[in-house]
C-alpha positions as CSV (number, residue, x, y, z in Angstrom):
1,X,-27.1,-16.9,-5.0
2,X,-26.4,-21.1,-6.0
3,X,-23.7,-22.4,-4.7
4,X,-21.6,-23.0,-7.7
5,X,-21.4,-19.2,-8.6
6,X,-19.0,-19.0,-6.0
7,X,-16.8,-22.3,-6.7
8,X,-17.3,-22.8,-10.5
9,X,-14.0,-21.1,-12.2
10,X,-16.5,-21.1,-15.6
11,X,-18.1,-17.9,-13.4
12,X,-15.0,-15.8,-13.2
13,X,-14.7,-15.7,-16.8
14,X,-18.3,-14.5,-17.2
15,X,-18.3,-11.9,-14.3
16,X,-15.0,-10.6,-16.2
17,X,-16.5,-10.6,-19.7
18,X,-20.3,-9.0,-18.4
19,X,-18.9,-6.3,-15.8
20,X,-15.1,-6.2,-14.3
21,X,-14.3,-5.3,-17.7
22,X,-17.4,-2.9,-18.1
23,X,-17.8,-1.4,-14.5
24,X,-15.9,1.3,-13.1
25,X,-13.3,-0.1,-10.6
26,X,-11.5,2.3,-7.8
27,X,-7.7,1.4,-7.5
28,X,-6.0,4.4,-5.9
29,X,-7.1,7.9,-4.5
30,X,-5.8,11.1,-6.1
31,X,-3.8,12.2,-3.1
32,X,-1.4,9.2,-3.6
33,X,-0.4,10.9,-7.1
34,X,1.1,14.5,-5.6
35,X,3.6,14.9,-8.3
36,X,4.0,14.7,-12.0
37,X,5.4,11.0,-12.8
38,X,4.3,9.7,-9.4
39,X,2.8,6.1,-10.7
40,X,0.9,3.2,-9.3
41,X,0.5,-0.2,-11.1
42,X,-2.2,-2.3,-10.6
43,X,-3.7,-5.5,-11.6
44,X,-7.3,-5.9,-11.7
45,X,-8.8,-8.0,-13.5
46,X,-6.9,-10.2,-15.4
47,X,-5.9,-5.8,-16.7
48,X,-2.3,-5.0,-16.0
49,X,-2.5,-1.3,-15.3
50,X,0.2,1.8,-14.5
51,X,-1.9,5.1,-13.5
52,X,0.3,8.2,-13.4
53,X,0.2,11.6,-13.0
54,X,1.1,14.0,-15.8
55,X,3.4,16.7,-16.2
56,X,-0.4,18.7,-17.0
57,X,-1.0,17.4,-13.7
58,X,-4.1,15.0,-15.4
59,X,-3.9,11.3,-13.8
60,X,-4.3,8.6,-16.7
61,X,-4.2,4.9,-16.9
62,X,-2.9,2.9,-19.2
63,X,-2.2,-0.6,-20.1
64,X,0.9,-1.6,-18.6
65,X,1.8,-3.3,-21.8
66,X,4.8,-2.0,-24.0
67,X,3.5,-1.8,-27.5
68,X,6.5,-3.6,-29.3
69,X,6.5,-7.3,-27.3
70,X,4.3,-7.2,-24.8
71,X,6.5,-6.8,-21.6
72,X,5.6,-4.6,-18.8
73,X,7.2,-0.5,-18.5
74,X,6.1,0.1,-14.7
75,X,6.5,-1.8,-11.5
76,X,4.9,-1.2,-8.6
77,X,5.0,2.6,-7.8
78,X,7.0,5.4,-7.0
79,X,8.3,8.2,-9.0
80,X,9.6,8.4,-12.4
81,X,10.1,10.9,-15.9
82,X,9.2,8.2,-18.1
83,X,8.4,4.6,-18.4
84,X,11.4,2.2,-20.0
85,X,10.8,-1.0,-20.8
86,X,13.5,-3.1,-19.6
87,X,13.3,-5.5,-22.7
88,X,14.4,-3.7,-25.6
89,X,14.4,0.2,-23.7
90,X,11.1,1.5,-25.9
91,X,10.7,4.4,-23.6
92,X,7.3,6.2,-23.1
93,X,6.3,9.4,-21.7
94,X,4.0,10.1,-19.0
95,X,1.3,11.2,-21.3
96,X,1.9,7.7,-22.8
97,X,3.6,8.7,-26.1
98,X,6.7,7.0,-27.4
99,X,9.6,8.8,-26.9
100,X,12.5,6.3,-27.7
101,X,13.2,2.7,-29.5
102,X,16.9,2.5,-29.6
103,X,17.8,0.6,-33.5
104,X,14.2,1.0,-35.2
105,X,15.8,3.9,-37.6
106,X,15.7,1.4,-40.3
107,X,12.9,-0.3,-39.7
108,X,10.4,0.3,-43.1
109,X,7.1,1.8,-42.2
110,X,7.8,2.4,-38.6
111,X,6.6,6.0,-36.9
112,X,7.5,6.4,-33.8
113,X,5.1,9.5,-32.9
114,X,2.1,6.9,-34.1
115,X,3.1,4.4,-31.1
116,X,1.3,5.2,-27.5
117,X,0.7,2.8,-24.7
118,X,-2.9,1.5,-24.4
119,X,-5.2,4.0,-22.7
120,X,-7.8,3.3,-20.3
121,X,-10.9,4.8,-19.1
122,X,-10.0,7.3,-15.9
123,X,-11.8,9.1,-13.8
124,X,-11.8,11.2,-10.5
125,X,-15.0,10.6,-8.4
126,X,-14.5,12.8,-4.9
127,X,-11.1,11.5,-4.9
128,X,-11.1,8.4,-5.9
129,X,-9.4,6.9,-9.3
130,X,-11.4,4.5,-10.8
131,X,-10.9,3.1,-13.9
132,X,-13.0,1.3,-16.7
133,X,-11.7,-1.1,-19.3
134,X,-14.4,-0.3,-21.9
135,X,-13.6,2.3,-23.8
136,X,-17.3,3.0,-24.8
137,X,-18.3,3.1,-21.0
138,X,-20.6,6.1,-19.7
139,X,-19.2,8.3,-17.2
140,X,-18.9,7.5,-13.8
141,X,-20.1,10.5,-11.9
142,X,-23.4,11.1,-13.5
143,X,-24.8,7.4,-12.1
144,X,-23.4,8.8,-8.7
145,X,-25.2,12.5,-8.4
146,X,-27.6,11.1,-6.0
147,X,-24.7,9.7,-3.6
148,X,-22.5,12.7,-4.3
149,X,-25.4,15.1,-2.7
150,X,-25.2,12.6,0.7
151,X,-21.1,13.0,1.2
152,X,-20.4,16.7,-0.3
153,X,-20.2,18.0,3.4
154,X,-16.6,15.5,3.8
155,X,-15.5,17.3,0.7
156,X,-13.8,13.8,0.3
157,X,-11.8,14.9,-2.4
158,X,-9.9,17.4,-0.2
159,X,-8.7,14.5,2.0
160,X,-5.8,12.7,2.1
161,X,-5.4,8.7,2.7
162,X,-3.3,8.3,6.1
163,X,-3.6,4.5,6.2
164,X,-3.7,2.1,3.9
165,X,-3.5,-2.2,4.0
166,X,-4.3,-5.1,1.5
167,X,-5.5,-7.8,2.7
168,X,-4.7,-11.0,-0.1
169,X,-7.6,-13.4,-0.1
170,X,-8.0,-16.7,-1.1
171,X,-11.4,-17.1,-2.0
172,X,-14.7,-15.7,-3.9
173,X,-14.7,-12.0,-3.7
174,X,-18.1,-11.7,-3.7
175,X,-18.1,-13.7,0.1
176,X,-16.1,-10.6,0.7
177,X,-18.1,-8.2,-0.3
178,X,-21.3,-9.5,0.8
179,X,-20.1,-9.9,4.3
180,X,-18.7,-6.3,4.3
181,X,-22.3,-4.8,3.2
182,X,-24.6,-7.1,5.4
183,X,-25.3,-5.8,9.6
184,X,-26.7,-9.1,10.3
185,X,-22.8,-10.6,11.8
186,X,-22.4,-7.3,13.7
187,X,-23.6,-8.6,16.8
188,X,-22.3,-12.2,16.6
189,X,-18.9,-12.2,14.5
190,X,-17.9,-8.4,16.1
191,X,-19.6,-8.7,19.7
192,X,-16.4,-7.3,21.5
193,X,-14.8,-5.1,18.8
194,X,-17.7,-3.5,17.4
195,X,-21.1,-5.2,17.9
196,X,-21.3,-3.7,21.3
197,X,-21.4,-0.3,19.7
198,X,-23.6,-0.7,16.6
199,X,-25.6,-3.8,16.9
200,X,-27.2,-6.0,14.4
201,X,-30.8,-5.4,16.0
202,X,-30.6,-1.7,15.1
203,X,-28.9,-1.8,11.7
204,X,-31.1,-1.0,8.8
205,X,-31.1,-0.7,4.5
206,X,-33.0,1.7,2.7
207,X,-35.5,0.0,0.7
208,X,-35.7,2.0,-2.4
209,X,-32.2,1.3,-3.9
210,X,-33.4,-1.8,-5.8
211,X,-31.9,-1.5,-9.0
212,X,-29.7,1.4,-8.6
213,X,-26.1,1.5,-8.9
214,X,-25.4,1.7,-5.1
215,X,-26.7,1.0,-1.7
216,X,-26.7,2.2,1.9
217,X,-26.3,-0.4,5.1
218,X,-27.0,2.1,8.9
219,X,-25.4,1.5,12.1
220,X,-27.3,2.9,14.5
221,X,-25.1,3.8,17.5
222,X,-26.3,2.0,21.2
223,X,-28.5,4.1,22.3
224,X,-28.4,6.3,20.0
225,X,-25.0,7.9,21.3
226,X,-21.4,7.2,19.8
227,X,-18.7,5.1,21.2
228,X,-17.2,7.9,23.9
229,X,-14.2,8.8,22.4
230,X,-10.3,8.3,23.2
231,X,-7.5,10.4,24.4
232,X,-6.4,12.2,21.7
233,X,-9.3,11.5,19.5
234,X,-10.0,14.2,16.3
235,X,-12.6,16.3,17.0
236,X,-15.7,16.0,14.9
237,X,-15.1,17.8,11.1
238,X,-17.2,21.0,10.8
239,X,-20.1,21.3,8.7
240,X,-21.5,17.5,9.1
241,X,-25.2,17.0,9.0
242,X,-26.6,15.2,12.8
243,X,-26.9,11.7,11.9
244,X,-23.4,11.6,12.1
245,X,-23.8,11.4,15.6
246,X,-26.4,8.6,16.1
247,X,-24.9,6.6,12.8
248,X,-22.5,5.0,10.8
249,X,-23.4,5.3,7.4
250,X,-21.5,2.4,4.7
251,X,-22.4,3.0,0.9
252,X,-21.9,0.5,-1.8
253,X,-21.2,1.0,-5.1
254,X,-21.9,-1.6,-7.6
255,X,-19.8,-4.0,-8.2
256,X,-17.3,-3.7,-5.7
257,X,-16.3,-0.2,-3.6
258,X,-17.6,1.4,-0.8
259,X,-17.1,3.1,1.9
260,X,-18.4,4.5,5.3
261,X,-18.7,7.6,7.0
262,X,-17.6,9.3,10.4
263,X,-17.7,12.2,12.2
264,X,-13.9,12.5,11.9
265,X,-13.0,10.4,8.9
266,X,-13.8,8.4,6.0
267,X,-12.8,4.9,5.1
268,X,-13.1,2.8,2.4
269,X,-12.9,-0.5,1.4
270,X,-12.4,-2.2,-2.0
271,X,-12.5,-4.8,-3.6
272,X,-9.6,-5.9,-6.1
273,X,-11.1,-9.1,-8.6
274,X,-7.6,-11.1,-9.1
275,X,-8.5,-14.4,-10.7
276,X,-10.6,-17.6,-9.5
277,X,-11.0,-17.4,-6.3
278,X,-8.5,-14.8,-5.3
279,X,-8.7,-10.8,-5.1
280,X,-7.6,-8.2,-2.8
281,X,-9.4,-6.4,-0.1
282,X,-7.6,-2.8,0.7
283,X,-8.8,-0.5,3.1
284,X,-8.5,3.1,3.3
285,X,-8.7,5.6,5.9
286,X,-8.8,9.2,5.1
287,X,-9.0,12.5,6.7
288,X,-8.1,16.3,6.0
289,X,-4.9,16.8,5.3
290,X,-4.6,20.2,8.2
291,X,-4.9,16.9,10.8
292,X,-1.9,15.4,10.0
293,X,-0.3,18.0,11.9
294,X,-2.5,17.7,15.1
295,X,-0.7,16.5,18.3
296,X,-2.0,12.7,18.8
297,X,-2.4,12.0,15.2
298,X,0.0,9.3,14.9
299,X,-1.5,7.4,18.2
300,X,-5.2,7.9,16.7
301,X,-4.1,6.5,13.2
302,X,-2.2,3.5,14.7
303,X,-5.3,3.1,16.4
304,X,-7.7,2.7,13.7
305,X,-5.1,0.3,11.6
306,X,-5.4,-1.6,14.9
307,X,-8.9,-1.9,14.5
308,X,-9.3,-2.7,11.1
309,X,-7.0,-5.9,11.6
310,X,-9.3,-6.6,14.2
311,X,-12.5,-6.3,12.2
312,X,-10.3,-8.4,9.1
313,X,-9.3,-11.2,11.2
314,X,-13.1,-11.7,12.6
315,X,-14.6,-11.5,8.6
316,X,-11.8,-13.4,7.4
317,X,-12.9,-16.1,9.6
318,X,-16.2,-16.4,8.9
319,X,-15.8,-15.6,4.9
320,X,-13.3,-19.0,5.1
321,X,-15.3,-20.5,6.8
322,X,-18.3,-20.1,4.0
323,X,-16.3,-20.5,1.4
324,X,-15.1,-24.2,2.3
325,X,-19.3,-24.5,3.5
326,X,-20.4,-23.9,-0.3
327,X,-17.4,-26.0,-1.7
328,X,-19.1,-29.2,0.3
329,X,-21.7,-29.0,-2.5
330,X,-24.5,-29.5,0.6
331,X,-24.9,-25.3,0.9
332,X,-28.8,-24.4,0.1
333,X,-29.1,-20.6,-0.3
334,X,-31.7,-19.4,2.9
335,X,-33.5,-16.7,3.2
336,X,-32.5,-13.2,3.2
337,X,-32.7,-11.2,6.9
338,X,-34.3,-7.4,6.6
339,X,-30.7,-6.9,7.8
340,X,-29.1,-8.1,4.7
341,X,-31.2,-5.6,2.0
342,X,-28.3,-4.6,0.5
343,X,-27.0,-8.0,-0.3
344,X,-30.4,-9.0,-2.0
345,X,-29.4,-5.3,-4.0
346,X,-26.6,-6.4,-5.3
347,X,-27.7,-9.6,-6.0
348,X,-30.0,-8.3,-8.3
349,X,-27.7,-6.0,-10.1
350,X,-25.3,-9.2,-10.4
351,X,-28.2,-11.2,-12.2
352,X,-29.2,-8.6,-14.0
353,X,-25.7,-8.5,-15.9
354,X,-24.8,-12.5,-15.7
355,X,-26.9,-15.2,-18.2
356,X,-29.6,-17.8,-17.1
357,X,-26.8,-20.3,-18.3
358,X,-24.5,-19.1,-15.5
359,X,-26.9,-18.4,-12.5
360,X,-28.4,-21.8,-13.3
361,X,-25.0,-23.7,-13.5
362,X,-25.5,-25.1,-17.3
């Protein structure tokens, strides 16, 4: 990838327009919407978005956008009956139909039961709510059938999220999520908190995902064993196939979500496009929800938050450190490593969608 289609802001604006606004983007998971009216905003994008769930129990999206002046109805998230805006108090339901705009009775021409906030594209894919801002966009779990066959034993849509942390980023998302689908750092950037364990030299890509909508990075285990395990620590989930205990398996989902697989849990990680140079990277870990109530849960989950600010700090280091490398102007792109495949996948899929004009810098 040049240089410049990390620095130049002229990029953003083309990634946005050819596939953040055409791709389908996870921002929540369905267990974080238990309750009619429970309601998470996001923004994604340059897209300010409220998802909710429904008194029919369906979870929407919408544009977080009230339909009379353009101010916001929904902040942050929680629980509510309906969405007011706090501007003029045009209220909306939580199927997003307009229920109330206090002194419009005189208004000429004006129906109320016409007015709706913006819908957006939503969809449940084993769990996770992903969204799409083109209306015209094909579903989402058809292009995932393949993937779908792999995790079906987690029954990932049965589990519940039991930790969750956004990381705020200040530069290229893509630096992010290049360096979070690559093995080749494992053994370097991770040597004491996870190299040891799964390292680079064993890691390995399937080849035949060129051109698909998601890849596959393998983390062998040291000799072929998993880290023992700790005090306290779940017991494997029934029903897994072996390579669970000789791997960890991440998948990538074009152009920014995946997620990797344990014997005992799943986490993902996601990225969140902002603006220029800034997105969001949230992590997810998720189990069944009959765990919760195990003795030791609370000690295993603080745990694995503990790692995962570990893992951050090391890739925030070294995705800093790039950054400011490629902003020097002297970065020449190298060869890839066998242990990067999955980067020269998405690569392709990114060119595939962006112009000569861009990827050439003109």
């Amino acid at each position: 990838m040049p240089s410049h289609a990390y620095t130049d802001p002229s990029v953003w604006e083309a990634e946005k327009a050819r596939f953040f606004k055409r791709s389908w983007l996870v921002v929540a998971r369905a267990d974080q919407f238990t309750h009619a009216g429970d309601y998470r905003t996001a923004e994604i994008a340059g897209a300010n978005l409220v998802l909710v769930r429904g008194r029919d129990s369906v979870i929407r999206a919408f544009h977080n956008v009230c339909r009379h002046r353009g101010m916001w109805v929904a902040d942050g998230c929680g629980r509510a009956a309906s969405f007011a805006c706090p501007y003029h108090l045009w209220t909306y339901d939580l199927e997003g139909r307009l229920i109330a705009a206090p002194e419009m009775e005189r208004t000429a021409d004006f129906e109320m039961a016409s007015v709706r906030l913006g819908p957006v594209q939503c969809e449940i894919w084993e769990g996770f709510v992903a969204i799409n801002l083109d209306d015209d966009a094909e579903p989402l779990a058809p292009q995932l059938e393949d993937l779908r066959a792999i995790t079906a034993p987690w029954n990932m849509s049965d589990m519940v999220t039991v930790h969750e942390k956004v990381f705020p980023i200040s530069w290229d998302w893509k630096l992010m999520w290049e360096n979070a689908i690559e093995g080749y750092h494992t053994s370097a950037l991770h040597k004491t908190s996870a190299g040891e364990a799964i390292p680079t030299r064993l890691s390995w890509v399937s080849e035949d995902r060129d051109g698909g909508s998601w890849s596959d990075l393998h983390h062998p285990f040291a000799g072929n064993l998993p880290p023992p395990p700790l005090p306290d620590w779940p017991a494997p989930l029934p029903g897994l196939p072996p390579f669970v205990n000789k791997e960890m398996v991440f998948f990538h989902i074009w152009p920014c979500f995946g997620f990797y697989l344990n014997a005992e849990k799943v986490t993902s990680y996601i990225v969140e496009p902002v603006a220029p140079g800034k997105h969001r990277f949230v992590w997810r870990v998720m189990i069944p929800e009959v765990r919760t109530r195990e003795p030791g849960f609370e000690a295993w989950r603080d745990y694995i938050a503990e790692r995962i600010d570990v893992i951050q700090s090391e890739d925030t280091m070294a995705c800093r450190g790039v950054q400011k490398g490629l902003e020097t102007g002297a970065s020449q792109p190298g060869r890839y490593s066998d242990k990067e495949r999955a980067i020269w996948h998405f690569h392709r899929w990114y060119a595939d969608r962006m112009s000569s004009e861009v990827m050439e810098g003109r």
